[in-house]
C-alpha positions in Angstrom: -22.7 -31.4 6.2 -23.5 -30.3 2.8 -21.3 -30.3 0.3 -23.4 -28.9 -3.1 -22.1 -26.1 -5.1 -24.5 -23.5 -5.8 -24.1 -23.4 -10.0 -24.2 -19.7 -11.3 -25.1 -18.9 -14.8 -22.2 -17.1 -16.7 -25.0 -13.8 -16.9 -25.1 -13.4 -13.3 -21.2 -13.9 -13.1 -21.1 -10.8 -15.4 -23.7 -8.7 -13.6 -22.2 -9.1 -10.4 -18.5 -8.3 -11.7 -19.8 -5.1 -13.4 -21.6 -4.1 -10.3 -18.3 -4.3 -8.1 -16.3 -2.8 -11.1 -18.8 0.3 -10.6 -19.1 0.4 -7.0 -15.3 0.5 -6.8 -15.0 3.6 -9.9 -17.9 5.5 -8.1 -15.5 5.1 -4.2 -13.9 8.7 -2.9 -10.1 9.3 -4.2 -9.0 9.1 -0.7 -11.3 5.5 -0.3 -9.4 4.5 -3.7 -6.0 5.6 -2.3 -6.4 3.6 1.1 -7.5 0.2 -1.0 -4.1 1.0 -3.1 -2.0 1.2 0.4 -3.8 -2.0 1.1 -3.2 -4.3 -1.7 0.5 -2.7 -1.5 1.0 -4.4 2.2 -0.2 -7.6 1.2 2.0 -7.6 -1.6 4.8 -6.9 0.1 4.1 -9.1 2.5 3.7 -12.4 0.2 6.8 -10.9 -1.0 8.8 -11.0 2.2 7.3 -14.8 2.8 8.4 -15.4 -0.3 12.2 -14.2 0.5 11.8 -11.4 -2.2 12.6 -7.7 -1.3 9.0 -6.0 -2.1 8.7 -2.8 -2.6 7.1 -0.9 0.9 4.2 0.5 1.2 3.3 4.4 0.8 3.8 5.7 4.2 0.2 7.2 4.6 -1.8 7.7 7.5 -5.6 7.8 7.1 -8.0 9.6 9.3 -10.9 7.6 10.5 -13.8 8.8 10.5 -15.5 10.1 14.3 -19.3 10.2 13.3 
């Protein structure tokens, strides 16, 4: 197996950052809201594996969609 590292000029580091940073501002509230509730239950998870108390995640249900 293979074990090159594709090398990536620092330009097409930045391009691709900026295109996530504006495909995540252009996302729905409630799509924003559900990633927040995400990165809040890993957190508190590496928290609790971490013997910390984290802080729990918002308690909100999200309706999937039925199309």
């Amino acid at each position: 197996m293979s074990s090159q590292r594709r090398l990536v000029s620092r330009e097409d580091q930045f391009r691709s950052k900026k295109a996530g940073r504006a495909a995540a501002a252009s996302a729905s509230f409630e799509e924003k809201i559900e990633k927040l509730v995400q990165l809040q239950k890993i957190s508190s998870e590496i928290a609790r594996q971490a013997g910390r108390k984290g802080k729990e995640p918002w308690p909100i249900q999200f309706p999937r969609n039925l199309s």
